[in-house]
C-alpha angles and dihedrals in degrees: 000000000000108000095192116067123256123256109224124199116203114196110182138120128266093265097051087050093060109036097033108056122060119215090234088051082044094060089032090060090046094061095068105023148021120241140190127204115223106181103216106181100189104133130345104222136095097244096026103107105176126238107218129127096193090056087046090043093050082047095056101076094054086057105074104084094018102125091184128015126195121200135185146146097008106007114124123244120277112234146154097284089048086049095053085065095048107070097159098041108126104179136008116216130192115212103200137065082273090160097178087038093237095171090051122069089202097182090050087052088048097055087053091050091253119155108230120203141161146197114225105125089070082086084037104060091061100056099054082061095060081044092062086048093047093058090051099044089046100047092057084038085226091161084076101041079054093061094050094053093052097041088056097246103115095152098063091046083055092049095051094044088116099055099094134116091240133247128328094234114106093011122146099232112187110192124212099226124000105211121127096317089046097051090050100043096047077060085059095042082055096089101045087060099229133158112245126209119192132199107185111134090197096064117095113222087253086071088052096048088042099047093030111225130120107270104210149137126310099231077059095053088044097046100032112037128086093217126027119201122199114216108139112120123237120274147151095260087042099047099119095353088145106059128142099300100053092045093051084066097063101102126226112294094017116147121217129205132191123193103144124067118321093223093070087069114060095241092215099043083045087050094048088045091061090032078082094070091226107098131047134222146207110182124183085179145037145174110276110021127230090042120235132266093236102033107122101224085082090071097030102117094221107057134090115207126198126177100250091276104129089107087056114105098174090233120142085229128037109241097236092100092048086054099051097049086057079056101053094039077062108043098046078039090067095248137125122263128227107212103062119161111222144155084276106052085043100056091042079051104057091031094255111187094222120068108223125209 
């Protein structure tokens, strides 16, 4: 265990400093390390890293007694040459739902013996909440019985009360990808007592056991399951992964949740396929978003529509700070950390088509 406090290096922009850190995870982080703010203002988006040498340059002096550093919106990428200037850093973290870990050069980290981590699923935890909605709206296809409220026409939303798919409890759920949202979710799926199904090439047979679901195909979670949940990310290999085909599959009565990405359905061949009246839906997302005027899947009956806001918590602040101080208590306290960034990750992450050990 490392007696002298850490010294922490945050590299961020103005706005991230002020909407991502939480006074409560600032005094918590105090009580273990020191840590410096550089405002570093070189793009604004999640996935703009900025290529400029003069930013990195300007970056390099406040390295050299820096144990652990944290970048986000604006920071430069870290990358060998960052690294060279940094002779004490321990582990890189990456603040934001950087999914393809753009501000971080991870192979380049490896080879130094730095521990890489990063903080997405604080945007993750959330939406396996409004999953878990989702299942439960579009089972008793509320979404429906809502429209015809509000359209004054109660009786008929009377009238149609027993047209539901049943309850959740005792359900067979498969899920489309098991990363951060699928491991909590499957937490929320325990008390309803369901069997879950799971297609995710990039899971080992040791996060089945461990989790305890059936790990299988995906023409299995499509065909067999009672409710299918959509959390792979988008991906080269995933764009349109779910066409007509694959939607056929989905029995009578099936339920189907996205959570995800909306271009990883085809949205035509998802429309046609409810066009048949047989299946039900609940879609955070959709392709394109926002979704057009004219689309159809706005009037279809059996379809429950919400604005992309699963990720939402209604916080003042986002939790990934919150999440990344957990990792460094961990990590200083001689643990191990959860969030590693790894060939593995990486390739799940950009859709490699080799699963990498």
């Amino acid at each position: 265990m490392t007696t002298a406090r850490p010294q922490v290096l945050l590299v961020c922009d103005q706005r991230v400093r002020e909407t991502y850190l939480p006074p409560e995870e600032i005094a918590r982080l105090e009580r273990f390390a020191d840590w410096q703010w550089i405002e570093s203002s070189g793009g604004g988006g999640i996935y703009d890293t900025p290529d400029d040498p003069l930013l990195a340059q300007a970056l390099h002096p406040h390295l050299g007694d820096k144990d652990a550093l944290i970048v986000c919106h604006g920071s430069p990428r870290i990358n060998a040459e960052a690294l060279a200037h940094a002779p004490n850093l321990k582990i890189i973290g990456e603040l934001e739902g950087d999914r393809f870990a753009a501000r971080i050069d991870v192979e380049a980290a490896r080879a130094r013996g730095i521990r890489a981590v990063d903080t997405t699923n604080g945007s993750s935890y959330p939406v396996a909440e409004w999953a878990l909605g989702l299942i439960l709206i579009s089972l008793r296809n509320a979404g429906a019985r809502f429209r015809e409220f509000v359209a004054g026409e109660p009786e008929k939303a009377s009238a149609a009360r027993k047209e539901t798919r049943g309850i959740l409890t005792g359900k067979r759920v498969g899920l489309i990808g098991c990363g951060h949202i699928g491991r909590r979710l499957i937490e929320f799926l325990r008390p309803f007592r369901t069997d879950i199904w799971v297609y995710d090439p990039y899971l080992n047979g040791e996060i089945a056991d461990a989790v305890d679901f059936l790990q299988t195909s995906l023409d299995n979670v499509l065909a067999q399951c009672d409710v299918v949940v959509c959390l792979a990310p988008l991906t080269p290999q995933t764009k349109g992964m779910l066409g007509q085909r694959e939607l056929d599959l989905l029995r009578p009565g099936a339920a189907f949740i996205n959570v995800s990405r909306g271009a990883i359905v085809d949205s035509q061949a998802l429309v046609a396929r409810l066009k048949r009246g047989d299946i039900t839906a609940g879609l955070d997302v959709f392709d394109p978003e926002p979704i057009p005027a004219d689309s159809e899947i706005l009037h279809l009956p059996n379809v429950f529509l919400s604005p992309h806001f699963a990720g939402l918590t209604g916080d003042a602040y986002p939790h990934f700070f919150r999440l990344m101080v957990d990792e460094l208590e961990r990590f200083f306290g001689g643990h191990e950390t959860r969030f590693d960034l790894t060939p593995r990750t990486l390739a799940n992450r950009r859709g490699a088509e080799t699963v990498l050990s």
